[in-house]
N, C-alpha and C positions, 0 to 999 in steps of 0.2 A: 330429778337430775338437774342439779347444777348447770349455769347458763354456760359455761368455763367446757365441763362436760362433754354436755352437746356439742357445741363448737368445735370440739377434738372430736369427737367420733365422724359427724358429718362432714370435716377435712381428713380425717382417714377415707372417709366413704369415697369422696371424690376423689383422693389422687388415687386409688385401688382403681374405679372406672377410666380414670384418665392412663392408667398402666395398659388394662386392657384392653382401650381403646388402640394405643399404639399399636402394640401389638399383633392385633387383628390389621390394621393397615398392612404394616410388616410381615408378615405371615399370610396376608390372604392371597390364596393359588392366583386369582385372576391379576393382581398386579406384579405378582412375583412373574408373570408368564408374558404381563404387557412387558416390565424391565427386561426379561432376556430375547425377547422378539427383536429391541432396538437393534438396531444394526443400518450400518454402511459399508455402501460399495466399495468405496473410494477411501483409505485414510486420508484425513486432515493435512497430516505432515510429510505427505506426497505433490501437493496441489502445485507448490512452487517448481519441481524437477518436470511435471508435463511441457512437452514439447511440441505432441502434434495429436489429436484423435480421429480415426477410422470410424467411420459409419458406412455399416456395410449393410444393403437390402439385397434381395435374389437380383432386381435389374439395373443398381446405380450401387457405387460406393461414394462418398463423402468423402477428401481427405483434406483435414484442419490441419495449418502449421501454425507453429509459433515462432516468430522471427524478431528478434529485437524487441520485444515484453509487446509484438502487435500482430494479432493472427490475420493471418490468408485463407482462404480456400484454393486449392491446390487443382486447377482443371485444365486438362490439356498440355502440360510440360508450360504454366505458366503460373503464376499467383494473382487472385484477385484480393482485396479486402473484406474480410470477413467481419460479421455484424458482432464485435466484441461483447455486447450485452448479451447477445443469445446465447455465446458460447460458455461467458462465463455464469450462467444459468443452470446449462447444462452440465459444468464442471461441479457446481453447487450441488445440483439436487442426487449427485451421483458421488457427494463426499456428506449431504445430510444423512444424520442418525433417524431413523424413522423405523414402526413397526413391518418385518418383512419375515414374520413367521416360518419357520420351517415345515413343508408340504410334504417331501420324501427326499430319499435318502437313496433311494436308486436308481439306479441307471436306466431299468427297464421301464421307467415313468414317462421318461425324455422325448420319444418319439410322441405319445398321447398329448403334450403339452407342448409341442410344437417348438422341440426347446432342444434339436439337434441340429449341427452345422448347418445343411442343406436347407433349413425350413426358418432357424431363427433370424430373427436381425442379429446385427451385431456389434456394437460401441467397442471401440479399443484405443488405451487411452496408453499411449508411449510417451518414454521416456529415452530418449537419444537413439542409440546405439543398444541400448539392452533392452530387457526382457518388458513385456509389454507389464505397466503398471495395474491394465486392468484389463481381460476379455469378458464381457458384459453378454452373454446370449438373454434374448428378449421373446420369449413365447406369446402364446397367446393368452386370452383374457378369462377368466374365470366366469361361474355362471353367475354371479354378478352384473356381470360387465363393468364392474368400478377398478377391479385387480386387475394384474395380470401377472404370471410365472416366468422367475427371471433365473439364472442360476451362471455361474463362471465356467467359464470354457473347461478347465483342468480338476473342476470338480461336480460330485454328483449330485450333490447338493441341492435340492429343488426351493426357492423360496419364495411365495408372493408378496405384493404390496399393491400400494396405491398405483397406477396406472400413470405415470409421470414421465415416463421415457419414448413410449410413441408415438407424442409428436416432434420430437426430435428425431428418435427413427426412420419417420417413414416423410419425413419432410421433403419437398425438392428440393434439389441443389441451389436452384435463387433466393431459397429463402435464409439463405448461410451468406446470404453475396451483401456486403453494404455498400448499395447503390447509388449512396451519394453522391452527387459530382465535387463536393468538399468531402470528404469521407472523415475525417477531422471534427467537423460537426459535429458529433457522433460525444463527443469527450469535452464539448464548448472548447474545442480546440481554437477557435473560428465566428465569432460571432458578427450581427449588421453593427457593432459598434467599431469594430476594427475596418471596416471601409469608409476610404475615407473620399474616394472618387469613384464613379461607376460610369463607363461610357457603354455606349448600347449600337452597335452596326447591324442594324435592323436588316432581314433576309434579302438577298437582292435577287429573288424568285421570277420577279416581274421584269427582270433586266434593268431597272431604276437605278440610277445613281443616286438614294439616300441618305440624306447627312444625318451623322450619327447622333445620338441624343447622351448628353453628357450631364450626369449630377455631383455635383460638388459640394461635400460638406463643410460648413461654416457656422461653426459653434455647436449648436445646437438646433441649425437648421439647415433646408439645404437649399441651394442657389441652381437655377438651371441655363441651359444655351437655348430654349424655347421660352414662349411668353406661355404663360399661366396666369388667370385673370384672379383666381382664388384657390395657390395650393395649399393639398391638404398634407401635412409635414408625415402624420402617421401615417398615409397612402403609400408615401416613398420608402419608410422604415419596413414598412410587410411589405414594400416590392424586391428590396434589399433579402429578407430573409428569403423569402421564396425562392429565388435565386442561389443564396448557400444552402438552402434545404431540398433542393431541389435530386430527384430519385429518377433513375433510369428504372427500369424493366429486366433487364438483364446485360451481359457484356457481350458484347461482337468479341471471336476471335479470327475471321477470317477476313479483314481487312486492319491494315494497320493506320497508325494517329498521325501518319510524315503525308496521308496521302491527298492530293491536291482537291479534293471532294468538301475537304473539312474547311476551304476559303469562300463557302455561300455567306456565313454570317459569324459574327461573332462581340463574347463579353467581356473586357474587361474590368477589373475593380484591381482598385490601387491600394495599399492598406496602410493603418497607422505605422508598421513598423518598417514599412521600405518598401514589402514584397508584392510584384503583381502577381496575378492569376487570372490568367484568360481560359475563357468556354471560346472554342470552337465550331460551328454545326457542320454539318450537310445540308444537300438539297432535300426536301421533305418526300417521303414517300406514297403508298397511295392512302394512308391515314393521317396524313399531315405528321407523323411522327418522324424524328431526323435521330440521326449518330450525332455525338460529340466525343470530344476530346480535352482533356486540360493541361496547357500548360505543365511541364514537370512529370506529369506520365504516359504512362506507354496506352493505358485502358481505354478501350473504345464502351463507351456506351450506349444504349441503345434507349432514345426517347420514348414514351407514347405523345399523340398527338396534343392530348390539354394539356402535358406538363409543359409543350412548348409553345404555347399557345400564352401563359403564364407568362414566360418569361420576355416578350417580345410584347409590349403594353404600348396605346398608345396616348399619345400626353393630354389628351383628356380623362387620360382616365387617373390622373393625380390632383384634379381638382374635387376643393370640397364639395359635399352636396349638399 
């Protein structure tokens, strides 16, 4: 056989293997069955018309709004700020395409998998004034423990997947709360380069008439109203953030931000573009933790003791070492 020959039979040979190879891809049960498994909860071209989502467990329900493209959590006939990454996480994984196999197809399953009203959790994901975009019942876990059996309110439909939605389920309500005292932050809404003055009215616990400790930025460094024998500029930059990064514990609603409690101590910073904002405290409790308040809103929160502990430095502790 001719060299010519060969060459032709042995490229028939291989594109005939290379046919059936496809083929076999395309045709084999186990990926024809991984592609109709994909599925979401949530379509894609819903995500923008959400307005608020229900998280509802047997002893708390959750309720997330959407208000001017910036979510709250909704407690007590008031709104707090809610932790926008978390939410839009769980918007996410409840509009990803992912393998969620179909389990059964009846009704009489529901109860065994813990996947009726009274037993499930429950995600509901509204849309204004109409019909909810999505009721998400959330069963229990498979004999895995990796799954767990989810299925929609109005239907019977039984499906599992990967186990992604109880911790947001069964989460507390603080941990939906963005307890920032900049909440801002959060979006580099806010960062230590836009302070451009920071005065500090250190607690007057002790009855002491304390003069305030004032930092003023100047260029690239920063100038103080105390002596500093050798400061350290970066001390001052992470004493600045600490303070816009700074996290309460949870919100007070049974005292309000007008009340004369909040004049023990207090922060202000002045910013590049005009605007101040002042921290407020209280008097410290039996943890050394206080309440504050900011400037601009109504939210009372509630310190633990080392984050205020943090913010209350004293001026040796900005020099180098």
């Amino acid at each position: 056989m001719t060299y010519k020959k060969k060459f032709t039979v042995l490229s028939g040979i291989i594109a005939f293997l290379a046919v059936v190879y496809i083929l076999t891809i395309v045709f084999d049960p186990e990926r024809r069955s991984s592609r109709s498994a994909a599925y979401s909860w949530l379509e894609g071209g819903q995500i923008d018309r959400i307005s608020g989502i229900i998280i509802a467990k047997t002893d708390e329900t959750i309720t997330l709004a959407r208000n001017g493209g910036k979510w709250f959590v909704s407690h007590n006939g008031k709104d707090y700020p809610a932790q926008t990454a978390r939410v839009e996480d769980l918007i996410a994984a409840l509009s990803k395409r992912a393998p969620y196999p179909v389990r059964s197809s009846s009704a009489s399953s529901h109860e065994r998998l813990s996947l009726t009203p009274g037993r499930a959790a429950r995600i509901t994901v509204t849309a204004g004034a109409g019909p909810p975009l999505l009721n998400l019942l959330i069963g229990q876990v498979d004999i895995t423990g990796q799954n767990i059996y989810l299925r929609k309110q109005d239907q019977n439909e039984v499906r599992s997947g990967e186990d992604i939605f109880s911790a947001y389920a069964n989460s507390a309500l603080t941990s939906w709360y963005n307890l920032r005292l900049f909440p801002e932050t959060e979006n580099s809404g806010i960062d230590a380069a836009n302070v451009q003055r920071l005065t500090v009215y250190p607690p007057a616990d002790s009855g002491e008439n304390i003069s305030p400790q004032i930092f003023t930025r100047n260029g690239g460094a920063w100038v103080f109203n105390f002596e500093l024998a050798n400061p350290d500029m970066g001390k001052v930059d992470s004493y600045v953030r600490n303070i816009l990064y700074t996290s309460g514990d949870n919100f007070i609603d049974t005292i309000t931000s007008s009340d004369s409690m909040f004049n023990n101590s207090r922060i202000v910073l002045e910013l590049g573009n005009g605007g101040i904002r002042t921290i407020r405290f209280g008097p410290p409790d039996e943890n050394n933790g206080r309440m504050a308040v900011i400037s601009g809103s109504d939210w009372v929160y509630s310190l633990p003791g080392w984050a205020c502990q943090r913010l209350f430095a004293e001026p040796e502790s900005f020099e180098a070492d």
